[in-house]
N, C-alpha and C positions, 0 to 999 in steps of 0.2 A: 605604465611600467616605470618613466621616471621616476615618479611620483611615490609608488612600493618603494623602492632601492633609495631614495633619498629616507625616506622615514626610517627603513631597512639600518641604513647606515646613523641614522639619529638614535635609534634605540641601544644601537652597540657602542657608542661612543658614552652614552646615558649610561650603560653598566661596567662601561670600563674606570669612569669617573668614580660609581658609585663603590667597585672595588678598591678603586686606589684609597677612597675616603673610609671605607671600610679597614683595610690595611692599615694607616696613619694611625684610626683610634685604635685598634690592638695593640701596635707599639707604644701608643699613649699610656694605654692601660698595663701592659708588662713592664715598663718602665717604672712606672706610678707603685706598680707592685710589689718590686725588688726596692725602693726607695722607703717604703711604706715600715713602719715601726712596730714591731713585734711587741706585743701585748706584756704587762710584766705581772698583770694581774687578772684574774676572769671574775666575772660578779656577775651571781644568778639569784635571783630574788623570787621567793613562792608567797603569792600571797590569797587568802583562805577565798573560797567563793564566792563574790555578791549577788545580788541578786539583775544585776546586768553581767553580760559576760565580756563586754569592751573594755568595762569600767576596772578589770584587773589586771589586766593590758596599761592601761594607763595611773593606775596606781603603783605597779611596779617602775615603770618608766621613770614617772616622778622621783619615787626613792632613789633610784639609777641616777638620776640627772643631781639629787642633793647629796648623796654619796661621792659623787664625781666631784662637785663643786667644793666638798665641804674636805675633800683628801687635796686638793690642789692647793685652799686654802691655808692650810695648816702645814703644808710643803712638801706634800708625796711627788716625786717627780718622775714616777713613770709612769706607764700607758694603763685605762682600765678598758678592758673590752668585757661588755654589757651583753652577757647570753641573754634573748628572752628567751620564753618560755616556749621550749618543745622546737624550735627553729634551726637550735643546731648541735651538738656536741661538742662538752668541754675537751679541751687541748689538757690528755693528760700531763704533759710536761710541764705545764705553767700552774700555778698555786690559784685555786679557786675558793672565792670568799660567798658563801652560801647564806642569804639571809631569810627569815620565814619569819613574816611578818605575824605577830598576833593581833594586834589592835594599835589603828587610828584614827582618831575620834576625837569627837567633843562630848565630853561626859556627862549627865545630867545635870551636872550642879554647875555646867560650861568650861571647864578647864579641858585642856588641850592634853592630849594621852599618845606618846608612840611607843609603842613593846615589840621587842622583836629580838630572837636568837640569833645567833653567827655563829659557823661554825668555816674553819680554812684548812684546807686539802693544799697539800703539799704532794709533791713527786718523792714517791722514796718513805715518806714520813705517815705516822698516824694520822688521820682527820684532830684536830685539835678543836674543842667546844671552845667559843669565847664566852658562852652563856648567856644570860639575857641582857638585854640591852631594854632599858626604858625611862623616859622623862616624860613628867607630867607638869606644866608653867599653868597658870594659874590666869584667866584671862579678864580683860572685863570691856564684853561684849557687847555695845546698846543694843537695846532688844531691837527699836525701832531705826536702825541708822539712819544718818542724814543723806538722803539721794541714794536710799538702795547701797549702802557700803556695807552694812551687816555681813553680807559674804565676803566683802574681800577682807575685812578685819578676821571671820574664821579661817580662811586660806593661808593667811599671815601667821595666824598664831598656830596651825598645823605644821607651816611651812618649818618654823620655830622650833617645834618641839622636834620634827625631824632632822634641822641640821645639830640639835644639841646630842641627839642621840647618835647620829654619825659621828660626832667629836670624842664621842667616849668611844665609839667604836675604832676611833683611828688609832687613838692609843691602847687600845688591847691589839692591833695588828702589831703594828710597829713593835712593842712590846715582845710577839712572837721571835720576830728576827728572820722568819719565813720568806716573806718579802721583800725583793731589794727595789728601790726608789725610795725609801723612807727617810728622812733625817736623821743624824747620826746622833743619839742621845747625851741632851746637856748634858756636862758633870759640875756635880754638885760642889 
């Protein structure tokens, strides 16, 4: 009988614990949440089927992550929040930058290919086409690389052609005026 009522009383103590630790992280997370930076721009990326279904997942990703990188660089200073695909619904208040990839690739003759439309949805506003977006750089690829680097040379020069293609793309946003974090345009 001691022996019941001592465990008895170890089990309650165990889930009193386990609430209070419970409770803590809620506030941790309501906290974090009210603190947390409201998006000033959404980015949803479609890109055509391949023939693995992971690998579009992670093609768009990639763009997401050089889009990101390539708008901080250039001095976008607000937040980009990265819808993928089918996950979740755009916030229609916020201005959503829509891209549909057509091709990226290394093209027969090797050069490096990114093509892809924009189009930005604004609250209020027409959908506005940015139109096509594409850069082709011109590579030179050993066939046989030293130690297996053939791939990371083609990785590079994809990498390439997509942040040049995000570069033109930053300035047709900014351009719009849609979006606020932008930098405020040299005068001439």
């Amino acid at each position: 009988m001691k022996t019941s009522s001592f465990l008895l009383r170890g089990l309650a103590v165990a889930a009193v614990l386990s609430l209070g630790l419970f409770a803590a992280s809620a506030r941790a997370a309501a906290s974090e949440a009210k603190g947390a930076k409201v998006a000033d721009l959404q980015l949803q990326i479609n890109v055509p089927p391949t023939w693995r279904p992971f690998l579009d997942d992670d093609i768009a990703q990639a763009l997401a992550n050089i889009l990101t990188d390539t708008f901080k660089r250039r001095g976008y200073a607000g937040v980009i929040d990265y819808l993928e695909a089918d996950r979740r619904a755009p916030n229609p208040d916020l201005p959503l930058l829509t891209l549909n990839l057509m091709q990226w690739r290394i093209d027969r003759v090797g050069n490096a290919e990114c093509t892809l439309t924009a189009e930005l949805a604004a609250s209020g506003r027409p959908n506005r086409d940015l139109g096509i977006v594409t850069q082709t750089q011109i590579t030179w690829i050993q066939e046989r690389g030293r130690y297996g680097f053939r791939h990371f040379e083609i990785a590079d020069a994809l990498e390439d052609t997509a942040s040049e293609a995000m570069r033109d793309l930053f300035k047709r946003v900014a351009d719009t005026g849609l979006v606020r974090g932008f930098p405020a345009p040299k005068t001439k």
